[in-house]
Backbone bond lengths (Angstrom), bond angles and torsions (degrees), N, CA, C in turn:
res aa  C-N    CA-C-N  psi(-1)  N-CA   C-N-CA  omega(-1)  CA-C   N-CA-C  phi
1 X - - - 1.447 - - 1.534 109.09 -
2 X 1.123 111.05 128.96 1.991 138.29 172.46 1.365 90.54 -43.15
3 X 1.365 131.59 128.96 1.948 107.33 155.26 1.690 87.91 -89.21
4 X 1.704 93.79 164.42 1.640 94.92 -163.36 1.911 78.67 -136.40
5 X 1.679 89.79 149.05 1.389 114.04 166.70 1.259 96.15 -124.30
6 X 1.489 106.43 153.79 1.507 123.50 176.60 1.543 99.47 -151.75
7 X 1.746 110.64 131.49 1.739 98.23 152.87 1.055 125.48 -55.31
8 X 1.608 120.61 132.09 1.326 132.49 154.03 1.298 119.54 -29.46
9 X 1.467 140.15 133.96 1.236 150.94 163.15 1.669 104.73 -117.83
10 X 1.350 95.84 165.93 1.706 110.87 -152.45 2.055 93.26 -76.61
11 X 1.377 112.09 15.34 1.372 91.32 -164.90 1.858 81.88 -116.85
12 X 1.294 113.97 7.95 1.394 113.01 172.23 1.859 114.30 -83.72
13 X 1.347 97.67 -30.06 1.379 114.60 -179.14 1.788 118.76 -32.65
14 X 1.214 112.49 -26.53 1.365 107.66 -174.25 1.439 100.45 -86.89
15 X 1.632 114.07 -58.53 1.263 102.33 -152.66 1.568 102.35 -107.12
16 X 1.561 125.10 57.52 1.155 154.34 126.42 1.293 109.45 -88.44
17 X 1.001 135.37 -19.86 1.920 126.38 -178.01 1.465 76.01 -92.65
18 X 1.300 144.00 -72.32 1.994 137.55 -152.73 1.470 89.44 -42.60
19 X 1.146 124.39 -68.66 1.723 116.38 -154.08 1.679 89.16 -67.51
20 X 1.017 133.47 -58.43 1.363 126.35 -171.86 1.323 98.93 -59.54
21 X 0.975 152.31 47.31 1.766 155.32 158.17 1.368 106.63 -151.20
22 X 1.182 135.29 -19.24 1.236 118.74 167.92 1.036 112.49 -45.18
23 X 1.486 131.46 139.17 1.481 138.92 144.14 1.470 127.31 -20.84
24 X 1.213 117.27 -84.10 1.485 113.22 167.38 1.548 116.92 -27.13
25 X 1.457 130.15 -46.07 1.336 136.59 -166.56 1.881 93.94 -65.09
26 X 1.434 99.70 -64.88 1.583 106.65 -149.52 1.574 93.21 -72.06
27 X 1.392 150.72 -32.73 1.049 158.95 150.17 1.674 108.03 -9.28
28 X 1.286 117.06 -59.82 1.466 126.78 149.68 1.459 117.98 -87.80
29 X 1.178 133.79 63.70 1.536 92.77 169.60 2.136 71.31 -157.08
30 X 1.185 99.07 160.28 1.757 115.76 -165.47 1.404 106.03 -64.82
31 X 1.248 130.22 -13.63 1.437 119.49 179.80 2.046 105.73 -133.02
32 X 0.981 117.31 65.82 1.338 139.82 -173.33 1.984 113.04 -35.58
33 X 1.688 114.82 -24.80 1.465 127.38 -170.89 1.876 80.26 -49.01
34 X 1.536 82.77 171.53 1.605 113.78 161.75 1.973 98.85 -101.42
35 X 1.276 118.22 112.33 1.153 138.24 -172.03 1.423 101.46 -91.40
36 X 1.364 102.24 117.97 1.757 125.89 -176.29 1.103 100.76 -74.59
37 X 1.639 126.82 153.60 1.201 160.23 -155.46 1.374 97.21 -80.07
38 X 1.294 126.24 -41.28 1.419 151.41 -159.30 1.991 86.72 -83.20
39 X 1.196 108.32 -76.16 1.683 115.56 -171.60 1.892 103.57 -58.11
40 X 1.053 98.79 -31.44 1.642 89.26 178.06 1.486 117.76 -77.72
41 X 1.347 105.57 -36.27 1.665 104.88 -179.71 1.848 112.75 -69.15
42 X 1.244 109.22 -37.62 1.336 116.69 156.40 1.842 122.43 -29.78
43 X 1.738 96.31 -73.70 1.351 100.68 160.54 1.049 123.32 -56.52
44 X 1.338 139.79 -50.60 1.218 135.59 162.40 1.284 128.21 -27.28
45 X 1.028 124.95 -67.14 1.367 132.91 166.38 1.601 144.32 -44.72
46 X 1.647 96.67 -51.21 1.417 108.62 131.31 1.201 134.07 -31.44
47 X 1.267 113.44 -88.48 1.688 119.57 162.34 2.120 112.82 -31.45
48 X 0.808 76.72 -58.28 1.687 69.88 -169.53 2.054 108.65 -70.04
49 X 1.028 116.76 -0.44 1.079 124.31 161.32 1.505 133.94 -99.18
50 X 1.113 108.96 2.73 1.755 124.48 -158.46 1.691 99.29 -126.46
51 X 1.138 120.11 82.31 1.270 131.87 175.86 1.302 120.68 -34.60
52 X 1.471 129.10 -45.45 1.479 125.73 138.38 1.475 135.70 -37.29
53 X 1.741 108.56 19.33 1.650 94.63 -173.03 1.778 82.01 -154.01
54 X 1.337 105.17 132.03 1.654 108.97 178.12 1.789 109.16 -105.44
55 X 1.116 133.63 116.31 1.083 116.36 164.31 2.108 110.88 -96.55
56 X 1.054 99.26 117.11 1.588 94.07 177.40 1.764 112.53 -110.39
57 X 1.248 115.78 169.70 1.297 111.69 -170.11 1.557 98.56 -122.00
58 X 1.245 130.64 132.96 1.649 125.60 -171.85 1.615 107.18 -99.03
59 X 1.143 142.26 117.99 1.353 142.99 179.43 1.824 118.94 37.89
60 X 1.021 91.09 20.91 1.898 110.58 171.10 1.777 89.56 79.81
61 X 0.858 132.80 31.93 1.644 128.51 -178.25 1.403 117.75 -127.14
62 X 1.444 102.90 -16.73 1.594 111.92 -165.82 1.524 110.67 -147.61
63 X 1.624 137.29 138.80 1.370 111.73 128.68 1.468 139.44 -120.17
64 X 0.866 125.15 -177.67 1.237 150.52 176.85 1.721 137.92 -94.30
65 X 1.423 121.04 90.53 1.667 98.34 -161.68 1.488 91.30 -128.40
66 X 1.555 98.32 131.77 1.685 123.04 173.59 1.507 101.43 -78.00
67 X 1.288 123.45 152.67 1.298 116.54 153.18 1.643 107.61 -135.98
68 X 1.049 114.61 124.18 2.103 115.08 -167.46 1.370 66.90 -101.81
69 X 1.282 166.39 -157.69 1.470 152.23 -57.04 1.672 120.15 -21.99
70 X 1.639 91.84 -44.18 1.654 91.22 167.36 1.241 140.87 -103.33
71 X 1.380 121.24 169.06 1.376 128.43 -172.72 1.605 111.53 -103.23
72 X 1.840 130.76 100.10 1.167 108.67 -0.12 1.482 111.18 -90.89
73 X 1.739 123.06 171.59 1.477 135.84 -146.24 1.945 84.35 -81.44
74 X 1.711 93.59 140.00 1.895 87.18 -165.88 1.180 96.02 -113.02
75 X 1.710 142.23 178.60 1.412 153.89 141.09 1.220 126.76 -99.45
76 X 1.151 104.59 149.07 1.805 94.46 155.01 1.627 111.84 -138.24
77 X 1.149 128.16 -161.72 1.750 115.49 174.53 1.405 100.37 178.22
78 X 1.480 127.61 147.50 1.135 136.42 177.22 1.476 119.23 -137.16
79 X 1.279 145.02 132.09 1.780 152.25 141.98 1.152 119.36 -25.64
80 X 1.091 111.06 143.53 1.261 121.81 154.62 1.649 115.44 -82.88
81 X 1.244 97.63 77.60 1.867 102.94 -157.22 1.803 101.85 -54.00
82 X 1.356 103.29 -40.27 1.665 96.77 -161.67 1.500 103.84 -79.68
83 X 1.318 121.53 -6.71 1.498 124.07 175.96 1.482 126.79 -66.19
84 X 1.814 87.29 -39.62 1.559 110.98 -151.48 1.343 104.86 -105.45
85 X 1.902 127.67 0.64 0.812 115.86 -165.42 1.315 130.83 -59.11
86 X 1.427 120.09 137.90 1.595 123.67 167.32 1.836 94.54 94.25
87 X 1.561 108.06 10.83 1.503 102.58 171.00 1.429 93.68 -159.85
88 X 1.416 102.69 54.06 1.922 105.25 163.71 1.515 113.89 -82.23
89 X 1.344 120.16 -44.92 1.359 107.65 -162.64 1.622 113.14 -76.83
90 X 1.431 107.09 -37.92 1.644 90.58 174.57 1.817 98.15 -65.93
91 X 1.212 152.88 -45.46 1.632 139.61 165.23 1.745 102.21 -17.70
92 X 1.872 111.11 -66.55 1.213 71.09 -156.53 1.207 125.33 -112.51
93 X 1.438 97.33 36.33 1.998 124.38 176.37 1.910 96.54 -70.97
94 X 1.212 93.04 -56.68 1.457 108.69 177.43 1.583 121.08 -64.19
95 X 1.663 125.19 -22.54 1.519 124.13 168.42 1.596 93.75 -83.52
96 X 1.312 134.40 -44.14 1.394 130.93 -153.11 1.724 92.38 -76.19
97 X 1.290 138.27 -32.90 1.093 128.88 145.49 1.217 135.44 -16.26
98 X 1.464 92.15 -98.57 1.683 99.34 166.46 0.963 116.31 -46.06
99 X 1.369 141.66 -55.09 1.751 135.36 -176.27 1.464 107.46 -47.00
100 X 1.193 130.80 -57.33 1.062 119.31 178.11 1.624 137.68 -77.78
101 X 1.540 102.71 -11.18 2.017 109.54 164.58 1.568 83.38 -82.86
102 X 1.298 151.41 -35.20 1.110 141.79 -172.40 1.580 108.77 -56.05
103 X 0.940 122.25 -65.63 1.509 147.27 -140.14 1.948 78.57 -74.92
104 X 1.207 120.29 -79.47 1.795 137.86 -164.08 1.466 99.42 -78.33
105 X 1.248 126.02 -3.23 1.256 150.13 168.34 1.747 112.23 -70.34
106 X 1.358 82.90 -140.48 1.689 91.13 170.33 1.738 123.87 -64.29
107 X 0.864 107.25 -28.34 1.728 140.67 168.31 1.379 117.09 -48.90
108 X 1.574 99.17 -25.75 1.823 130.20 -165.12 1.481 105.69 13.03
109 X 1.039 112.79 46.73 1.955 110.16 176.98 1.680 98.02 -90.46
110 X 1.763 106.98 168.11 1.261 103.32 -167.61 1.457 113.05 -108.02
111 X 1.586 104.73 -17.04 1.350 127.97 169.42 1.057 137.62 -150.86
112 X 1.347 148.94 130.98 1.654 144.37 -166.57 1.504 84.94 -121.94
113 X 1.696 80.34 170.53 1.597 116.62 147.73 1.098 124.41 164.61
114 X 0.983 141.45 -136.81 1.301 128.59 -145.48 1.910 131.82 146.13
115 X 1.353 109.92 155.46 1.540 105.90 -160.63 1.171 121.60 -108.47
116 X 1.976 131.23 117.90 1.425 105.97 167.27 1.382 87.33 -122.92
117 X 1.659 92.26 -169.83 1.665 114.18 -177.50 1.579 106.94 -77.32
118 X 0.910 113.40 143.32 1.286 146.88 -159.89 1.957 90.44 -58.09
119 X 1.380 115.00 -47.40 1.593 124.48 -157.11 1.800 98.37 -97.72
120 X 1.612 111.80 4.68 1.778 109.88 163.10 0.985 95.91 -98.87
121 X 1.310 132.05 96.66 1.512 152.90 -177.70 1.580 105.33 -80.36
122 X 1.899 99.73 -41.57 1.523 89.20 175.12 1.496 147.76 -96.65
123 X 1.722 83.86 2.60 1.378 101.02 145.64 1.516 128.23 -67.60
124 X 1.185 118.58 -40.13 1.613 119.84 -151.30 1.854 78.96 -89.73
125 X 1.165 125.55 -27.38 1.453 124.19 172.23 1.715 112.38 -53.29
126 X 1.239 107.91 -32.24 1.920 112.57 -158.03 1.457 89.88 -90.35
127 X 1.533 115.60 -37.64 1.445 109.21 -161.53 1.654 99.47 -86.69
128 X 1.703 123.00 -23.73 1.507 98.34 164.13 1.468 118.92 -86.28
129 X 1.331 131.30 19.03 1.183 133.48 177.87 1.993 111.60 -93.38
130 X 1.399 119.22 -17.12 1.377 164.55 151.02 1.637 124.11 -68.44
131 X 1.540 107.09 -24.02 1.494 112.04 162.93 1.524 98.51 114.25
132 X 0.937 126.82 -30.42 1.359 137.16 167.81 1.659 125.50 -9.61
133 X 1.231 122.57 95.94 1.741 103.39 -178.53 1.069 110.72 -118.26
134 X 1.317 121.49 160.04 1.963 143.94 -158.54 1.670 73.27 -79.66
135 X 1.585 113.72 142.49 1.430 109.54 174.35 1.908 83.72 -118.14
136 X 1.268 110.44 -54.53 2.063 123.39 -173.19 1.270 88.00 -144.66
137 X 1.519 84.13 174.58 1.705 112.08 -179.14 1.828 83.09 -170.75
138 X 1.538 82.14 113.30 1.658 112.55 150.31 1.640 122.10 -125.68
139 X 1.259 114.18 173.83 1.361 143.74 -134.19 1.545 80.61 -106.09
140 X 1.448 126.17 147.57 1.377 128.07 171.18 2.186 113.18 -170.82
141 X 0.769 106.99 123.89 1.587 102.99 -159.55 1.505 105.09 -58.89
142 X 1.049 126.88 147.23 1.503 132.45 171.51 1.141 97.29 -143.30
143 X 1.952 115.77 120.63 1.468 120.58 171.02 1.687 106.53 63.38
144 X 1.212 96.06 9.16 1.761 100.20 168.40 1.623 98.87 79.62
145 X 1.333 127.83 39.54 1.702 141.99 171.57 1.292 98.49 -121.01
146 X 1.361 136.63 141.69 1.270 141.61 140.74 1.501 113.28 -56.17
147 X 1.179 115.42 122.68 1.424 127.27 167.53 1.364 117.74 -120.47
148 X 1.510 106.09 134.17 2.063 100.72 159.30 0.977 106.95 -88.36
149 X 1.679 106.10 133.68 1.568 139.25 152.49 0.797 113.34 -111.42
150 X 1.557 88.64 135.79 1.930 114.37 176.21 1.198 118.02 -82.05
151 X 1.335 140.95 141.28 1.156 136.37 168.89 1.617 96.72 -108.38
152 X 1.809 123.32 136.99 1.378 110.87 175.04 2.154 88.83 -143.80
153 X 1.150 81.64 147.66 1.457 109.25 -169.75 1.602 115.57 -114.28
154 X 1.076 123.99 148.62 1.906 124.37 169.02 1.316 91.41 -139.64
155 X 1.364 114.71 175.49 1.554 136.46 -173.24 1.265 100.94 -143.79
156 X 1.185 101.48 170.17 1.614 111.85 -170.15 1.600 107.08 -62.50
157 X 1.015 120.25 140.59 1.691 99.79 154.82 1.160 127.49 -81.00
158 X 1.236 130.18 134.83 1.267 127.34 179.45 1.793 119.18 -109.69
């Protein structure tokens, strides 16, 4: 199976906030609240208007969001955990794929990366299995806790 990216359209908007509220997701991910319908469409909208920021959707199970505002341009991506259960890791062998022929791809950037918590081990595992390297890890409050986050980076291959 192809993994497939597609731009987001406004009829994805709902059930991109469900997987982004699942528990398991926000459990790891830097801003842990349950994110209102009201605060997501906000972001939403934004994002999907700001040509520097890609939101893509991965085989209707997952997405994917670029952001070029920064230097270098970073990602992040999340499951549809309660969809996919008991078949996450081939999901996100197959998004970490595509995200990245995407990104050095059509995307033509020369380097990403991007931030998790220090204690998603099996994330920071998928993304060095992908080329991915620990560049720092600083301290940043979550829920008002100090946490380490990793920042990990790849480069183009050449």
């Amino acid at each position: 199976m192809t993994p497939v990216l597609r731009d987001a359209v406004d009829a994805d908007r709902d059930v991109v906030l469900t997987w982004r509220n699942h528990p398991d997701v926000r459990a790891v991910s830097l801003s842990t609240h349950v994110i209102s319908p009201e605060e997501h469409a906000k972001w939403w909208e934004s994002a999907m208007n700001d040509p520097r920021r890609h939101i893509l959707i991965h085989d209707d199970c997952g997405v994917v969001i670029f952001d070029l505002r920064e230097d270098p341009p970073s990602w992040s991506f999340y499951l549809d955990v309660a969809g996919l259960e008991g078949r996450l890791l081939p999901a996100w062998l197959r998004l970490e794929q595509a995200a990245v022929d995407h990104a050095f791809g059509p995307l033509g950037l020369t380097r990403l990366g991007g931030e998790q918590l220090a204690s998603n081990k099996q994330v920071i595992a998928l993304h060095r299995r992908f080329g991915f390297r620990e560049t720092k890890r600083y301290e940043r409050l979550i829920d008002g806790v100090p946490q380490t986050v990793v920042w990990t980076e790849r480069g183009i291959d050449k």
